[in-house]
C-alpha positions in Angstrom: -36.3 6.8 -20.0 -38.0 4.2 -17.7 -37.9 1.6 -20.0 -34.3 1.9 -20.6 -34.0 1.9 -17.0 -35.7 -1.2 -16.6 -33.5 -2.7 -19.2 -30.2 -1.5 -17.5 -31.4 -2.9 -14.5 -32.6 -6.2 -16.0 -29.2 -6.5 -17.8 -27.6 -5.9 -14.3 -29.3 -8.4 -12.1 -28.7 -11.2 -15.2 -24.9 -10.3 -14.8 -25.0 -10.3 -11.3 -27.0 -13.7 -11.5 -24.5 -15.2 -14.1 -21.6 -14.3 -11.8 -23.1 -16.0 -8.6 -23.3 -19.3 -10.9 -20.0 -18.6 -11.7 -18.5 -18.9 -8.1 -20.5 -21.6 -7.0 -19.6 -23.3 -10.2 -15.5 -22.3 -9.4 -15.9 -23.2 -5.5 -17.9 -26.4 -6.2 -15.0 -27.5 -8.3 -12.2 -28.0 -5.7 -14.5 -28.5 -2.8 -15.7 -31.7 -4.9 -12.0 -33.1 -5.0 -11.1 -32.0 -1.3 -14.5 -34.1 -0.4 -13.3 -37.4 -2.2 -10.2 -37.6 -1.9 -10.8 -36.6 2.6 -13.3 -39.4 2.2 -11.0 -41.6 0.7 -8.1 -41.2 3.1 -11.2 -41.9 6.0 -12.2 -44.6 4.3 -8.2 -46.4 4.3 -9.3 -46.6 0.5 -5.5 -44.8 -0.3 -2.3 -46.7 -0.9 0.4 -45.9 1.7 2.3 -45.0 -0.8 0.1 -42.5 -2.8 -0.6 -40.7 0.5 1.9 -38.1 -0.2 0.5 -38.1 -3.9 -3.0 -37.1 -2.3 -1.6 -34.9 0.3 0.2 -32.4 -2.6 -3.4 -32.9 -4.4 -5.6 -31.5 -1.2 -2.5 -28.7 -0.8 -3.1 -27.6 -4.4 -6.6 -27.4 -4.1 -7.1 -25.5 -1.3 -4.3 -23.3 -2.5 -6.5 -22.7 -5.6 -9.6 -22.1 -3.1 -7.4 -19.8 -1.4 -6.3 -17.7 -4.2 -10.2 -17.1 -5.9 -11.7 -16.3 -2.0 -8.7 -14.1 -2.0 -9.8 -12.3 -5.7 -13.4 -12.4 -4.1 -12.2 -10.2 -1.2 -9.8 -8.0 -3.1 -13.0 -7.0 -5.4 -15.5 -6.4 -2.5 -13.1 -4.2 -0.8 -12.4 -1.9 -4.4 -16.0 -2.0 -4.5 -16.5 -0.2 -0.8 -17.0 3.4 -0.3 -14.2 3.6 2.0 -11.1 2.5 -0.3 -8.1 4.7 1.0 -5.6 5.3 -1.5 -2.2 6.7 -0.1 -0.8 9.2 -2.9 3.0 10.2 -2.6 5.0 10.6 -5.9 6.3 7.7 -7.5 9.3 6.9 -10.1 7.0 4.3 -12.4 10.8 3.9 -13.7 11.7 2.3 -10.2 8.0 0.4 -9.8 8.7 -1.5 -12.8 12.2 -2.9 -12.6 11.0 -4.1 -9.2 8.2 -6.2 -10.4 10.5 -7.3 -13.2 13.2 -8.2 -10.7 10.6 -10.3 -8.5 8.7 -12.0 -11.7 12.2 -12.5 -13.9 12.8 -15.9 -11.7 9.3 -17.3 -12.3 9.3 -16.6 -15.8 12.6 -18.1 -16.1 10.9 -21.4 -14.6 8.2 -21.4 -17.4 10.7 -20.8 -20.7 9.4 -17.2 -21.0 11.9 -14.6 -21.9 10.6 -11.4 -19.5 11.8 -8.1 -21.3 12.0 -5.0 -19.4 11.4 -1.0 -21.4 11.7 1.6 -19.4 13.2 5.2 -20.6 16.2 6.5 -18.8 14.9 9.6 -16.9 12.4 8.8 -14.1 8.8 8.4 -14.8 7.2 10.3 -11.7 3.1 11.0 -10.7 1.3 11.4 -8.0 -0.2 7.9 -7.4 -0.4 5.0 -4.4 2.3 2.9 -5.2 1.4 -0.3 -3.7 -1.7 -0.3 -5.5 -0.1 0.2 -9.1 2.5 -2.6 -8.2 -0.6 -5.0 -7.1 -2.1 -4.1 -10.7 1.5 -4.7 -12.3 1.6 -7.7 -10.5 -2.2 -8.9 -11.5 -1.4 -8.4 -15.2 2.1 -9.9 -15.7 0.4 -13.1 -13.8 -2.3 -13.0 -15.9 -0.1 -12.9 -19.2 2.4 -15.6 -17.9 -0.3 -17.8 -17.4 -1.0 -17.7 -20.9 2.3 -17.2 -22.9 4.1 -20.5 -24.3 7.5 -21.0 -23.4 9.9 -19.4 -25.1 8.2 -16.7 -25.9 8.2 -12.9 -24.5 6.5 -11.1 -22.0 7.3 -7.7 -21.9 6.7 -4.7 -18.5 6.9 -1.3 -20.2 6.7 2.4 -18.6 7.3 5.7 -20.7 5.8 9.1 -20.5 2.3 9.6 -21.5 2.1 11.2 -25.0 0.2 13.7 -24.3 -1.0 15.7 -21.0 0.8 14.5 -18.2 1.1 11.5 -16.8 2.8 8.3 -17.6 1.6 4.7 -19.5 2.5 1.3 -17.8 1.7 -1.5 -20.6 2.4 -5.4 -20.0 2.1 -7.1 -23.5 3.1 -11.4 -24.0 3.8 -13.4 -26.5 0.4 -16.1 -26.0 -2.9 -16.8 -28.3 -4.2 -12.9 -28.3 -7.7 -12.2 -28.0 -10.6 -11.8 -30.8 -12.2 -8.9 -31.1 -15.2 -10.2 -29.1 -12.6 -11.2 -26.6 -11.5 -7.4 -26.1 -15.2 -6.2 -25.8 -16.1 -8.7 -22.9 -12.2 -8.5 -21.5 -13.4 -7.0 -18.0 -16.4 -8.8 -17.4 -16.5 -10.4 -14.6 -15.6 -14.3 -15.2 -16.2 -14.0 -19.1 -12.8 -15.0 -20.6 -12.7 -17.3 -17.8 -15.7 -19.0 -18.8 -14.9 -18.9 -23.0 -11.4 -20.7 -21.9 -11.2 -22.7 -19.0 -11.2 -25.9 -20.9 -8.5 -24.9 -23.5 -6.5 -22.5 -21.9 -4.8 -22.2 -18.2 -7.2 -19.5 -16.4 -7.0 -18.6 -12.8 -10.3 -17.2 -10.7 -12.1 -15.1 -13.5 -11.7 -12.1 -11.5 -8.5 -10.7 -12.2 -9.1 -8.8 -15.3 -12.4 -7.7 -13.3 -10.2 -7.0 -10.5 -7.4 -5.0 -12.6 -10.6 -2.8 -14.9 -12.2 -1.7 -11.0 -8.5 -0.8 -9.6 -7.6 1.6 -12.3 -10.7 3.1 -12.0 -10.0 3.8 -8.2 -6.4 5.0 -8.9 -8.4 7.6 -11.3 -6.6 6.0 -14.5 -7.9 4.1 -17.7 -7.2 0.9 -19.3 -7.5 -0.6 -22.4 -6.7 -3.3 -24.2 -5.3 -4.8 -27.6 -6.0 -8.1 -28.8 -2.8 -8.4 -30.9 0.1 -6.5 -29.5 3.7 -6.2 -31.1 4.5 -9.6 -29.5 1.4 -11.6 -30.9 -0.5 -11.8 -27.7 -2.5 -9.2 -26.1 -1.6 -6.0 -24.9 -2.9 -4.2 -22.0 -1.8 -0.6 -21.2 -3.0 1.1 -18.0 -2.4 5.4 -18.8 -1.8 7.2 -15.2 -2.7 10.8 -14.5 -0.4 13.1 -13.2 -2.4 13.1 -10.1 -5.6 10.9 -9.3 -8.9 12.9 -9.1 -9.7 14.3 -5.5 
């Protein structure tokens, strides 16, 4: 028993160690580019004219520092003790369409055809219904980051299938995921790191961020390499109730 101890705990601190790389790696990135291109414009080494070129550079690159301090923060808070959930019922029916409504214009802008399944009578549990939406939210971006244009993405909600409860899925259109892919598909950073030079990624924490979430809400997810659309398939199955 204490030697598999000591091996959990060696595996753990090499994860943790692989992940700290892994953010200095992602933060020494655009912090490289803001450098040059500030010491640049000090230097009067910029063209009038590509000033405005530089400026929308510097904007999108602290925009992209912005967005993976703000994954950092969003996973150190789901890690505290204190995490408050606010329960109330909620129509998943009504969830849904929402995020379709707000993401239908954006995928518009990228060639992807956003499909929308929901059943007719209300899909109602006992859940915090900002949180689900910020999950709904983290894996349609995820997907649309990743799906060609025109192909689908699809938001589905329907009853569980059996013992309460309710199933949210959000499946695209894109490259899928290997069966390897699947295994490590939570990890912190680890798709991130298999394709940030031949697919678009965003911070490596989403996915990370999305697995610790429905854990808090009490709910599972899972995922599918190959959906019905070709590209993965990630389905998040809600209890009639979270836990106390």
């Amino acid at each position: 028993a204490l030697n598999v101890l000591d091996e959990a705990l060696a595996h753990s601190e090499n994860r943790q160690r692989e992940f700290l790389l892994s953010v200095s790696h992602d933060l020494r990135t655009p912090l490289t580019a803001l450098q040059g291109y500030a010491e640049a414009l000090a230097d009067g080494l910029i063209e009038p004219e590509r000033v405005p070129e530089v400026g929308s550079i510097l904007a999108d690159e602290t925009r992209r520092l912005d967005r993976f301090l703000g994954d950092l923060l969003d996973l150190a808070r789901l890690e505290a003790d204190d995490f408050r959930l606010d329960v109330a019922p909620a129509d998943l029916r009504t969830l849904v369409s929402e995020a379709a409504a707000f993401w239908t214009g954006l995928c518009a802008r990228h060639g992807v055809d956003l499909r929308l399944e929901r059943p007719e009578e209300p899909v109602v549990v006992a859940t915090d219904a900002f949180r689900v939406r910020q999950l709904i939210d983290g894996l349609v971006q995820n997907a649309l980051r990743v799906t060609p244009e025109g192909a689908p993405l699809v938001l589905a909600v329907r009853p569980a299938a059996a013992g309460g409860g309710a199933e949210l899925q959000v499946r695209d259109g894109g490259p899928g995921l290997t069966d390897d892919d699947v295994r490590v598909a939570f990890d912190h950073g680890a798709l991130h790191e298999r394709y940030r030079d031949t697919r678009p990624v965003g911070s490596g924490l989403g996915l990370a961020i999305a697995h610790r979430l429905t854990g808090r809400l009490g709910a599972g997810i899972r995922v599918e390499g190959h959906g019905p659309e070709g590209g993965a398939c990630f389905t998040v199955t809600l209890p009639s109730a979270p836990a106390a």
